[in-house]
PAZAPA-4460 file (N, C-alpha, C; in steps of 0.05 Angstrom, whole numbers, plus 32768, in hexadecimal, padded with zeros to 4 digits):
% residues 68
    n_x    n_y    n_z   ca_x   ca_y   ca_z    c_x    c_y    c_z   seq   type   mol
   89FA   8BA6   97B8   8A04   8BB4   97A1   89F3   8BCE   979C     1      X     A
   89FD   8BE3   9795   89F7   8C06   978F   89EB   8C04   976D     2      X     A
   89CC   8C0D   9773   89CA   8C11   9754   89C3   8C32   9752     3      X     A
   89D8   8C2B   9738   89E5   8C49   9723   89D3   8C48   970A     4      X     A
   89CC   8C5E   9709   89BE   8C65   96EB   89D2   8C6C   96D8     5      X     A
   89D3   8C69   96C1   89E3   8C72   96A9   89C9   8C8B   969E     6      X     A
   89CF   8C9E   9692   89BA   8CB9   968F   89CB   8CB9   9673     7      X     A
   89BD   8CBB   9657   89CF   8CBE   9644   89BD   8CC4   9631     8      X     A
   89C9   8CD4   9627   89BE   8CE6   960F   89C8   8CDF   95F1     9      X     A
   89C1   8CD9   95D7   89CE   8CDE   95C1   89CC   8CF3   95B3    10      X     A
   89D2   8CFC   959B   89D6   8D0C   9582   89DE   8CFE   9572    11      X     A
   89CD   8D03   955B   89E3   8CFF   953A   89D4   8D07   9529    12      X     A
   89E0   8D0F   9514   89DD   8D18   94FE   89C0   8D0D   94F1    13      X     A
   89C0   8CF2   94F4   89A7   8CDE   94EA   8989   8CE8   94FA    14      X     A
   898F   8CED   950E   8974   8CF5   9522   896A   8CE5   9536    15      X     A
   895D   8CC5   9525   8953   8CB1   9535   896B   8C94   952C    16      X     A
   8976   8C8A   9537   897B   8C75   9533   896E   8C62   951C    17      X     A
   8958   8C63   9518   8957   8C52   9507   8950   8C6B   94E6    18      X     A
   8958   8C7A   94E6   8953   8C88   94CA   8976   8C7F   94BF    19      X     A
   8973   8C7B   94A6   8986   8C75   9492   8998   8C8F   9495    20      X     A
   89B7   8C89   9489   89C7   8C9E   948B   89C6   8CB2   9476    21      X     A
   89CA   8CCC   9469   89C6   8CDB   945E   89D7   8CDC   9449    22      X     A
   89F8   8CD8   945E   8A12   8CD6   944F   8A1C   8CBE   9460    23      X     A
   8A2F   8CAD   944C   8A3C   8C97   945D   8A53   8C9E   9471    24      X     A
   8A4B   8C8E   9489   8A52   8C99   94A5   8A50   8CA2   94B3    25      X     A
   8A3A   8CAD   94AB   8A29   8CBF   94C7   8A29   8CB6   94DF    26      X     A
   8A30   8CBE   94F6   8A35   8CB6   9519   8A2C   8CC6   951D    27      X     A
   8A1F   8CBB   9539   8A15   8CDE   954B   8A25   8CD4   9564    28      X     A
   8A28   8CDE   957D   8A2C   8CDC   9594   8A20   8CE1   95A9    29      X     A
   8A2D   8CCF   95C5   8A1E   8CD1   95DA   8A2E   8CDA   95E7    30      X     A
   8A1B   8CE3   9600   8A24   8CEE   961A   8A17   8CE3   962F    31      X     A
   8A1F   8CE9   9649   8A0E   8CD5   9657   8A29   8CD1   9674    32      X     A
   8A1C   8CD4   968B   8A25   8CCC   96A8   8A17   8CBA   96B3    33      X     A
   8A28   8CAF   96CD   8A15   8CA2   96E0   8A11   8CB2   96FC    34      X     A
   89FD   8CA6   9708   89EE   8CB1   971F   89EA   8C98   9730    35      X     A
   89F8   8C9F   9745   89E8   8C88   9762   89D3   8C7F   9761    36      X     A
   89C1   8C70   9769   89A6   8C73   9772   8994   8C87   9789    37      X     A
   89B2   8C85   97A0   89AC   8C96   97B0   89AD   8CBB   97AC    38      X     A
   89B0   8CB9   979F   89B5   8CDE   9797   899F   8CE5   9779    39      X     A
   8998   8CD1   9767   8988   8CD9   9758   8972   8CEA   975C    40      X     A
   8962   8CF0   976E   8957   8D07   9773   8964   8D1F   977D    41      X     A
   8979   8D18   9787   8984   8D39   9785   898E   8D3E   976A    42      X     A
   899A   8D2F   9760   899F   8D38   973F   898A   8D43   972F    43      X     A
   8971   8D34   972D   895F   8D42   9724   8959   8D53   9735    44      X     A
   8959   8D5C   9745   8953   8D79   974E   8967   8D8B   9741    45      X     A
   8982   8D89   974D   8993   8DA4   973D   898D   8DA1   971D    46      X     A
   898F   8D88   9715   8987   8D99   96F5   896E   8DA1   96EB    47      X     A
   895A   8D99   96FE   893A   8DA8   96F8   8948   8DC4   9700    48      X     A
   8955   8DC6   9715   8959   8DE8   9723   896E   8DF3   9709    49      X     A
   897C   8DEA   96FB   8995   8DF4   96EE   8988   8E02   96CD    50      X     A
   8977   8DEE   96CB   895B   8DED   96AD   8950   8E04   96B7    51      X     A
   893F   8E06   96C5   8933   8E21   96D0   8939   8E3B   96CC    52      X     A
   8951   8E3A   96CB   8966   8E4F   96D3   8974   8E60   96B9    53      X     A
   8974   8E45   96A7   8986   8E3F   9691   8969   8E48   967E    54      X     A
   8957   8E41   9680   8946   8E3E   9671   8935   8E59   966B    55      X     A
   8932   8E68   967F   8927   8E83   9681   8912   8E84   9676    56      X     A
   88FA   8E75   967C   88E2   8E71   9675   88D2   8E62   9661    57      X     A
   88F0   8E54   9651   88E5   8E44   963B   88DA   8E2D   9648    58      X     A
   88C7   8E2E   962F   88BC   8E0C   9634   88BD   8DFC   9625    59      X     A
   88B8   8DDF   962A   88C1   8DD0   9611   88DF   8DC0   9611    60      X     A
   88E9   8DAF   95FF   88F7   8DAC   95F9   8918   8DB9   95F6    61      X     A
   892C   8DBB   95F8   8942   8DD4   95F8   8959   8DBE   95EE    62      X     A
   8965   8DD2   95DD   8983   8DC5   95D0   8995   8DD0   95E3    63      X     A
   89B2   8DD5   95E2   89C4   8DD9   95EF   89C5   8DF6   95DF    64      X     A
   89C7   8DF9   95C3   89D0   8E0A   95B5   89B7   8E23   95C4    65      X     A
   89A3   8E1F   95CC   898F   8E38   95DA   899B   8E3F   95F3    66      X     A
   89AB   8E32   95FE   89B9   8E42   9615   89D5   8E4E   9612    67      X     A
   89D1   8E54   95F5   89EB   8E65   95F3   89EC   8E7C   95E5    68      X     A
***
C-alpha cells in the first residue's frame, strides 16, 4: 500500500480553534491536497522554489493577500 500525505491548511474568522466565536457562526475553512510519498520531496522543492520567487526577499511568515 502507497502512503499519501494530506497537506492542509485552515482559516477562520476565530483564529485558533479553540477561541470562542465573536458572532454566532463563525466557520473558517480549509484547504489542503494530497501528495505520494514518493514525490514529497519534489513537492517541497518546487514550492520552496515557487516561495522564493513569490516572496522577493521576505522573511517570515506570508499571507496570500502579500502576493498580490
Amino acid at each position: 500500500m502507497e502512503t499519501v500525505y494530506f497537506i492542509v491548511d485552515e482559516s477562520g474568522a476565530k483564529g485558533f480553534a479553540s477561541n470562542t466565536e465573536s458572532e454566532l457562526g463563525e466557520l473558517g475553512i480549509a484547504a489542503g491536497y494530497f501528495v505520494r510519498e514518493r514525490l514529497l520531496s519534489r513537492v517541497r522543492d518546487d514550492f520552496k522554489t515557487i516561495l522564493a520567487e513569490a516572496a522577493g526577499g521576505h522573511k517570515g511568515k506570508s499571507h496570500v493577500v502579500d502576493f498580490t
